[in-house]
C-alpha positions as CSV (number, residue, x, y, z in Angstrom):
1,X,53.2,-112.3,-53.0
2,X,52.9,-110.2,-49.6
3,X,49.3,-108.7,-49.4
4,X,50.1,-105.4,-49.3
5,X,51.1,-106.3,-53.0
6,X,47.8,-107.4,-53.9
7,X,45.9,-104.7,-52.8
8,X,44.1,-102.9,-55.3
9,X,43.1,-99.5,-55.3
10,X,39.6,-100.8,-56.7
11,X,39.4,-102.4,-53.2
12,X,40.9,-99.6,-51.2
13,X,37.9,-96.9,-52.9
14,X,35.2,-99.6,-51.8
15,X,35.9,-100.2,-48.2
16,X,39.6,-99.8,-47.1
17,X,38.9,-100.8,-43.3
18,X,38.8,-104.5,-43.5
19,X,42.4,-104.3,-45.5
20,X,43.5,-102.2,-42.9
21,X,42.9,-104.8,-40.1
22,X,44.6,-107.5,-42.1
23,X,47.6,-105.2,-42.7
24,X,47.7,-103.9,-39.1
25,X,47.8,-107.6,-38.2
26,X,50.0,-109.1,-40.6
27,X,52.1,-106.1,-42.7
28,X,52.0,-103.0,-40.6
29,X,54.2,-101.5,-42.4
30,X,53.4,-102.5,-46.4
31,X,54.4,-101.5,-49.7
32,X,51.5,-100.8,-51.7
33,X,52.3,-100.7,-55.7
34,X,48.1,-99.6,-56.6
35,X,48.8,-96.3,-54.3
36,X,53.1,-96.5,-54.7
37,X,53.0,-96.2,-50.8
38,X,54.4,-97.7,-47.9
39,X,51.3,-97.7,-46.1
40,X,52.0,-97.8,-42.0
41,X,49.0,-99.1,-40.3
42,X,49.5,-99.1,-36.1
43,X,48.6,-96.2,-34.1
44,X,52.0,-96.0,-32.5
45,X,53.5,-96.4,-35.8
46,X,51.5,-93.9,-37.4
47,X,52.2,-91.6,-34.3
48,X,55.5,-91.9,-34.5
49,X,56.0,-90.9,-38.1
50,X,53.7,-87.7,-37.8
51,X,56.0,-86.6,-34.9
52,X,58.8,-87.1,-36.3
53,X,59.6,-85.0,-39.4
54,X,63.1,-84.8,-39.4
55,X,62.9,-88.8,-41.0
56,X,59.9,-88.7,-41.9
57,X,59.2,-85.0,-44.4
58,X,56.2,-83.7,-45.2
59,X,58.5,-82.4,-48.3
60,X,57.9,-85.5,-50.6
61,X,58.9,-85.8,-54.1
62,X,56.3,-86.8,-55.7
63,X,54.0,-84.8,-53.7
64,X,50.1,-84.5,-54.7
65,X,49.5,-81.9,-52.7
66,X,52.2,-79.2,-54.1
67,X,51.6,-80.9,-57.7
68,X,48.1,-79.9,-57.4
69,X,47.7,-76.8,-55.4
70,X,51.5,-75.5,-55.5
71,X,53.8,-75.2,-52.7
72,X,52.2,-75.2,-49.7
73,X,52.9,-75.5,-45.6
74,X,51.0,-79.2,-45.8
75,X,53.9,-80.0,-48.2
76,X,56.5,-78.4,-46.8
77,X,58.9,-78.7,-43.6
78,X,61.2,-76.6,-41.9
79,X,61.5,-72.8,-41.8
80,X,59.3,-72.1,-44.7
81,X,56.8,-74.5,-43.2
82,X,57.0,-72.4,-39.2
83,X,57.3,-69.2,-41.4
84,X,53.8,-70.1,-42.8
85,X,52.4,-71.7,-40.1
86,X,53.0,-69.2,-37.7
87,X,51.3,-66.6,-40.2
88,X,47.9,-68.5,-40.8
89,X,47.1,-70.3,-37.4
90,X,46.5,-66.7,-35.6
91,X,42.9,-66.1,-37.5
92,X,41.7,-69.8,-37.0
93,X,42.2,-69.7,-33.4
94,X,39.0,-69.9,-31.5
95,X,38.4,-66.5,-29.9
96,X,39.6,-65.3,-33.6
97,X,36.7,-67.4,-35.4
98,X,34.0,-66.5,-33.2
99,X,35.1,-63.1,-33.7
100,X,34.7,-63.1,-37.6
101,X,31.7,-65.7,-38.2
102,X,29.8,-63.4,-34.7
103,X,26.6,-65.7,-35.5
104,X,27.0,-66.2,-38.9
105,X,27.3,-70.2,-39.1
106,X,24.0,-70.9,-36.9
107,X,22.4,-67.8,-38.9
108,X,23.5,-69.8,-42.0
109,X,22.1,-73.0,-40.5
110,X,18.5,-72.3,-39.9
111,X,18.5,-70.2,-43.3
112,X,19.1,-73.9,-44.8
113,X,17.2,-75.7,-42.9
114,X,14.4,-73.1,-43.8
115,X,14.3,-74.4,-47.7
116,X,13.7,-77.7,-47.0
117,X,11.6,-78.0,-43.5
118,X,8.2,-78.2,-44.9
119,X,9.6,-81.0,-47.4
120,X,9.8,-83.7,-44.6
121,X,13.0,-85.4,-46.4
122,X,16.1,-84.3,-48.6
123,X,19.5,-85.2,-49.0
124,X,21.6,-83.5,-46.6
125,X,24.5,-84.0,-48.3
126,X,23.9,-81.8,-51.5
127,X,21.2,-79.3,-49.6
128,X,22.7,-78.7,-46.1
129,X,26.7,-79.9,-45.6
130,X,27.7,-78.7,-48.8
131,X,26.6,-75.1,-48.5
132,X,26.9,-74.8,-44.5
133,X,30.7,-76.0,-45.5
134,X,31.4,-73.7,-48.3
135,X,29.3,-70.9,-47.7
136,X,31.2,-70.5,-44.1
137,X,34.8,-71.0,-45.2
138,X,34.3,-68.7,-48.1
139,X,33.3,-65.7,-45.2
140,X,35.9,-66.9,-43.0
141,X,38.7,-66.3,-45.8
142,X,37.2,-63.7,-47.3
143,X,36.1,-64.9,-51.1
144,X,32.6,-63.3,-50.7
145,X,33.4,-61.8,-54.2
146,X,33.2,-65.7,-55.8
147,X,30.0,-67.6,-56.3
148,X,29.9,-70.8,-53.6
149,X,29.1,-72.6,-56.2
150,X,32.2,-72.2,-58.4
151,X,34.1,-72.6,-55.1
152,X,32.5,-76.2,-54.6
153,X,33.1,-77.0,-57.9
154,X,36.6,-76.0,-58.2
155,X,37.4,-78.0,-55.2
156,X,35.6,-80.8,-56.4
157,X,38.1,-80.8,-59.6
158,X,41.1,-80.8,-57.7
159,X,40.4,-83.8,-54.8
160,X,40.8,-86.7,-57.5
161,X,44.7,-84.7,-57.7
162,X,44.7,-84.9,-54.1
163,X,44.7,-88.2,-54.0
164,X,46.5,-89.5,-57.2
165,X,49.2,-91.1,-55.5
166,X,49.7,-93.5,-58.9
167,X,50.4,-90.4,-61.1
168,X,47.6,-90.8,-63.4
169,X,47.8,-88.4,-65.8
170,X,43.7,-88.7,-66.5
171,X,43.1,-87.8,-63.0
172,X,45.5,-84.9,-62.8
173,X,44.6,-83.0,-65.9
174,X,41.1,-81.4,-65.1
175,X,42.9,-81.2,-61.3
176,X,44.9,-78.9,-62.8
177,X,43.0,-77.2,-64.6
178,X,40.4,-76.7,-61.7
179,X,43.6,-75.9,-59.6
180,X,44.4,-72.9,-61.9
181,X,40.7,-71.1,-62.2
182,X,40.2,-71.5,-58.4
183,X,44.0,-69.8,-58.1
184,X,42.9,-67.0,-60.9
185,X,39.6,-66.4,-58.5
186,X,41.8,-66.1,-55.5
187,X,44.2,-63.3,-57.8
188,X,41.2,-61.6,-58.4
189,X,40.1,-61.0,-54.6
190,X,43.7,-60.2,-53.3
191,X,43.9,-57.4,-55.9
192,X,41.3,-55.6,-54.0
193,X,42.1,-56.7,-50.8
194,X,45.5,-54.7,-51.5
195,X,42.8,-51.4,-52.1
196,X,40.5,-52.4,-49.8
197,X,41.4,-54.5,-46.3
198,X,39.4,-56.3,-44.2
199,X,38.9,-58.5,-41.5
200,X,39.2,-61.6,-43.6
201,X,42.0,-65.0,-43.9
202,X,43.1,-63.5,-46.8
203,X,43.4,-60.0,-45.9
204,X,45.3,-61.0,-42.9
205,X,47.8,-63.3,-45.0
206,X,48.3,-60.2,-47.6
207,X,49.4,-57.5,-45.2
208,X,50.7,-59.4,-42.2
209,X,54.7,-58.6,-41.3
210,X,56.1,-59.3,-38.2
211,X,59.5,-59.9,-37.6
212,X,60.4,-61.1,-41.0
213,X,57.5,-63.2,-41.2
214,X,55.3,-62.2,-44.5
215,X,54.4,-64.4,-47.6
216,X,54.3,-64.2,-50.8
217,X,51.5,-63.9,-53.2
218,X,52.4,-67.1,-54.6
219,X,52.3,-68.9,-51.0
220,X,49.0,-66.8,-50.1
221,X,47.4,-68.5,-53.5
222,X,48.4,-72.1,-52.7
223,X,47.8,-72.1,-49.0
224,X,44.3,-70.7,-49.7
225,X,43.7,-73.7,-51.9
226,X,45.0,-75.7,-49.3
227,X,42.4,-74.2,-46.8
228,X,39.7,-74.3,-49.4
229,X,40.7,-78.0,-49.9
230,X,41.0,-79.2,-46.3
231,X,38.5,-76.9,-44.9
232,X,35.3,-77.3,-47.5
233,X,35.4,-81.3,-47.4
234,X,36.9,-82.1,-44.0
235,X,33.6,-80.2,-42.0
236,X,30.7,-81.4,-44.9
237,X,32.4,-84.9,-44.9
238,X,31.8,-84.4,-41.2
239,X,28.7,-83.4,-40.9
240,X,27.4,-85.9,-43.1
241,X,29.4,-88.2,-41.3
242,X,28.3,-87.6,-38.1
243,X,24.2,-87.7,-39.4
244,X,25.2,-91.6,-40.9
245,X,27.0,-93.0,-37.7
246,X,23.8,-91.4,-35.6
247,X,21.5,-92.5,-37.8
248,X,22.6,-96.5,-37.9
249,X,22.4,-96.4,-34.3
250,X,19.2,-94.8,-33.2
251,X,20.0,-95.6,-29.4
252,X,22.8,-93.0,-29.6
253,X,20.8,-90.6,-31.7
254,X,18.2,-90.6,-29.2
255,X,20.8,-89.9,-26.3
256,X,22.0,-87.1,-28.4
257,X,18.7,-85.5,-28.9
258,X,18.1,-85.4,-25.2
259,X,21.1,-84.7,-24.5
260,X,22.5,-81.8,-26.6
261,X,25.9,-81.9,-24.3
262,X,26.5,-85.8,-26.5
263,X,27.0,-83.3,-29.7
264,X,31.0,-82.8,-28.9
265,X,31.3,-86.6,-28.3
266,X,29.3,-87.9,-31.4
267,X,31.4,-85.4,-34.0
268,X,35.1,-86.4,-31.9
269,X,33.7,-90.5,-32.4
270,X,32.6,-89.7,-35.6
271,X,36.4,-88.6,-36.5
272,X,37.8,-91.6,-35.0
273,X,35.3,-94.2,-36.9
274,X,34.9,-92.2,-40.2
275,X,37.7,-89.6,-40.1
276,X,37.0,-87.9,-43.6
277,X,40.7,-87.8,-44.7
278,X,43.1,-91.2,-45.0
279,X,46.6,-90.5,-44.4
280,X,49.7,-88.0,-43.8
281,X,51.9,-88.2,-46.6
282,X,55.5,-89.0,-45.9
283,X,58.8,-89.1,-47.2
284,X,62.2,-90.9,-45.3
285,X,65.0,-88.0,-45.2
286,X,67.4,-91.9,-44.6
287,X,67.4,-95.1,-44.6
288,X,65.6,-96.2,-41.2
289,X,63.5,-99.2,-39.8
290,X,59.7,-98.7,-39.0
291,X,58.0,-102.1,-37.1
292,X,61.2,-104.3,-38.6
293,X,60.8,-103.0,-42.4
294,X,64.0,-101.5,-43.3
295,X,63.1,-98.3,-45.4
296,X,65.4,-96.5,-48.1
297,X,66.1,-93.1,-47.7
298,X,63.1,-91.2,-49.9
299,X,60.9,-93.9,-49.2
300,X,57.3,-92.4,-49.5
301,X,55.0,-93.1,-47.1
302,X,51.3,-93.5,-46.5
303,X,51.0,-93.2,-42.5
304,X,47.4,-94.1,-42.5
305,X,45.3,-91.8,-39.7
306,X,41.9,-94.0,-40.7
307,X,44.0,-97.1,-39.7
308,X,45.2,-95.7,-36.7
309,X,42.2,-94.7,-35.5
310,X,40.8,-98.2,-35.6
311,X,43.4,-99.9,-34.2
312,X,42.2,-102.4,-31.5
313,X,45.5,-102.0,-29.6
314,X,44.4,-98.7,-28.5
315,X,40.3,-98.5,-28.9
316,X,38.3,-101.4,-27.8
317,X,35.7,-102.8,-30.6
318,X,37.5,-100.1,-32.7
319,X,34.5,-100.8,-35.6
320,X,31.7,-99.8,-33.1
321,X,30.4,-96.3,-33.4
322,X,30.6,-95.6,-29.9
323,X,29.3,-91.9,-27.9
324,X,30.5,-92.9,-25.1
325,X,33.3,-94.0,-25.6
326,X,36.5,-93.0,-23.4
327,X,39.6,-94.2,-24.9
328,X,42.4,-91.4,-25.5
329,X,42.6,-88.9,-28.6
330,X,42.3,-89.8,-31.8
331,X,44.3,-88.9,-34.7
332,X,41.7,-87.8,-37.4
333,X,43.8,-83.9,-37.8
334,X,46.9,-86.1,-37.3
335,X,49.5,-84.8,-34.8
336,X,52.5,-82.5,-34.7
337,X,53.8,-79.5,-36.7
338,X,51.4,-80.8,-39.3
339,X,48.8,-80.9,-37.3
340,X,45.3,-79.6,-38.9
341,X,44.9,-75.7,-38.7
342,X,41.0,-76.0,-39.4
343,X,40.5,-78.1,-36.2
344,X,38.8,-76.2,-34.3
345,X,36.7,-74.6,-37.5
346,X,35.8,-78.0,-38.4
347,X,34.7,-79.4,-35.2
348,X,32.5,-75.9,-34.1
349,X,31.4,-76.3,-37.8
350,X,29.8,-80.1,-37.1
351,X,28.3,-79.1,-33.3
352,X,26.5,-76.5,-34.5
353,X,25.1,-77.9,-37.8
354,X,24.0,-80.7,-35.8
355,X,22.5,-78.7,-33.2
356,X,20.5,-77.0,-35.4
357,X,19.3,-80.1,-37.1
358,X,18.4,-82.0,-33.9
359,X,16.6,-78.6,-32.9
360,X,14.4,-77.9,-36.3
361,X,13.7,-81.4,-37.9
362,X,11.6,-83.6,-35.0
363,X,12.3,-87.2,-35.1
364,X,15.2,-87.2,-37.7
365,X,16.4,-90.3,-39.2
366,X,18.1,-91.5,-42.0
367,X,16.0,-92.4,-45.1
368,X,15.4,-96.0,-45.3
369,X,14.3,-96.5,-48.7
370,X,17.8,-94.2,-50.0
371,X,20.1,-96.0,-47.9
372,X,24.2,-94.2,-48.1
373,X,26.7,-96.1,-49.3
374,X,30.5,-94.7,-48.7
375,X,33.6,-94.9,-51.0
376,X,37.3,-93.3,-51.1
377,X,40.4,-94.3,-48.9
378,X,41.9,-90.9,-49.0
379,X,38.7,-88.6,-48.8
380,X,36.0,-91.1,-47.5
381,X,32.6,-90.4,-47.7
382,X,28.8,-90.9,-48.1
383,X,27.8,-90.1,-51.9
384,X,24.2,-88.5,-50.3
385,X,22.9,-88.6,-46.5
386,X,19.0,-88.8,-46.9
387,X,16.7,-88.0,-44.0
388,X,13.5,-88.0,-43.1
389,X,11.9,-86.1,-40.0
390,X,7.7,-85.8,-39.1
């Protein structure tokens, strides 16, 4: 039996890096029967199926993403996918961002931080990325009209369909179900945006026509649960991320909190050691060769961006948390036509919620007696981040 066989998906939830070493060393290119993937492990590899959709599709069949959310421009290719792409990236731009939030996500910060400061510990995860997340994506697209809560909640539901790559039916059902109340909540705010416009994502994707280019309600719907999905757990994973790797190395912390300019690096390192999402989903358009496995035409595909990013061929002591580390980009938003329209959101999202930590909670360090312990392959990520300050 080749390993890739034997893998588990029991194993891959608990820690999939040391199973991505042995596969990048021995079975870069693995079928995977626990996740019915071939899962491509190499950087260059990796890199070469993200750029290269017209082998590799975005348009699977199975795909968890359009099964869960409905069609969307993650799981699409080709005109439809431009069409879309072209549409949404405009108000995620930077200068467009800045323009909407004007303050709001530091405001939102030290409104946070202003619960728990007196408290001298709390779980980050639950009482500062969560809401910082939510709370700021939910203004940026315009779904002030929905409690955060219901948001978080609803997005919660639908990552177990995310990443049910084995079909399981258990797993997909309350996906579905969360899936179809978020989408009902989205209705619900695009029938007054059509009365009542504003400056939001969702305004913006409801009245926008420019040469041909509009979309449909039904495409508005699922690309906002596509932003909801990518853009509520991708910046909290972060953040909490970003507190953990600091944290376990109080050397770096402390160069960080003297020097506030080390924010950009830690969050980019933190997104090559911990990226917070797995893979780009695949599928072969024909029959090719990938590091000399010959791959049937709709061949699905796991190209894994975690993998990649560890890969000691192109990041020395790839397992060390490293700040200062100067070694290329890495490939945490993955790369190409698919690559991640939240980027910037995300990363602005992670300086200035760390900023605003290292500036209001003196001496700040992970808990010791509440250590974190991580889990998912797909959407990895601490189950709590507790901290202590003086």
């Amino acid at each position: 039996m080749r390993f890739g066989e034997s893998i588990t998906l029991a194993e891959l939830e608990r820690d999939p890096y040391p199973i991505y070493a042995r596969l990048r060393r021995e079975e870069p290119v693995a079928w995977v029967p626990a996740v019915q993937l071939w899962l491509v492990t190499r950087f260059d590899d990796v890199r070469h199926v993200d750029m290269n959709p017209g082998v590799f599709t975005a348009e699977t069949v199975p795909s968890t993403l359009n099964r869960t959310m409905g069609h969307n421009m993650l799981g699409s290719e080709g005109a439809d996918q431009r069409r879309i792409r072209r549409i949404t990236e405009t108000p995620f731009r930077p200068r467009e961002v800045e323009e909407r939030t004007q303050g709001m996500i530091p405001e939102l910060a030290h409104e946070l931080v202003d619960r728990f400061v007196d408290r001298g510990g709390v779980d980050l995860f639950t009482e500062y990325c969560d809401p910082m997340s939510v709370r700021s994506l939910r203004f940026m697209l315009g779904l002030d009209d929905v409690p955060w809560q219901d948001i978080l909640r609803w997005n919660e539901g639908m990552m177990p369909g995310l990443a049910n790559f084995e079909g399981d039916p258990d797993k997909q059902a309350p996906a579905d179900r969360a899936s179809a109340e978020l989408g009902d909540a989205i209705d619900h705010v695009l029938q007054r945006l059509e009365r009542e416009p504003d400056g939001s994502v969702l305004s913006w994707m409801l009245r926008h026509e420019r040469d041909g280019d509009r979309m449909t309600r039904e495409e508005i719907v699922a690309n906002t649960k596509l932003m909801l999905s990518g853009g509520l757990q991708e910046p909290r994973d972060l953040i909490a991320l970003t507190v953990l790797a600091l944290g376990s190395n109080p050397d770096q912390l402390e160069r960080v909190r003297r020097n506030r300019s080390l924010v950009k690096a830690a969050v980019e390192e933190t997104l090559r050691w911990a990226g917070p999402v797995g893979t780009s989903t695949r599928q072969t358009t024909r029959a090719t060769e990938l590091a000399g496995v010959e791959l049937e035409r709709g061949a699905l595909i796991g190209a894994v961006l975690s993998s990649a990013n560890r890969d000691p061929t192109r990041f020395t002591d790839p397992d060390r948390f490293d700040i200062g580390r100067k070694q290329g980009a890495h490939l945490a938003f993955a790369i190409g036509t698919h690559f991640c329209l939240g980027a910037w959101f995300g990363r602005h999202l992670a300086r200035v919620s760390l900023n605003v930590l290292l500036d209001r909670l003196p001496n700040l360090r992970l808990d010791p007696d509440r250590p974190v312990t991580l889990s998912g392959w797909e959407f990895r990520a601490p189950d709590s981040a507790y901290v202590r300050w003086d």
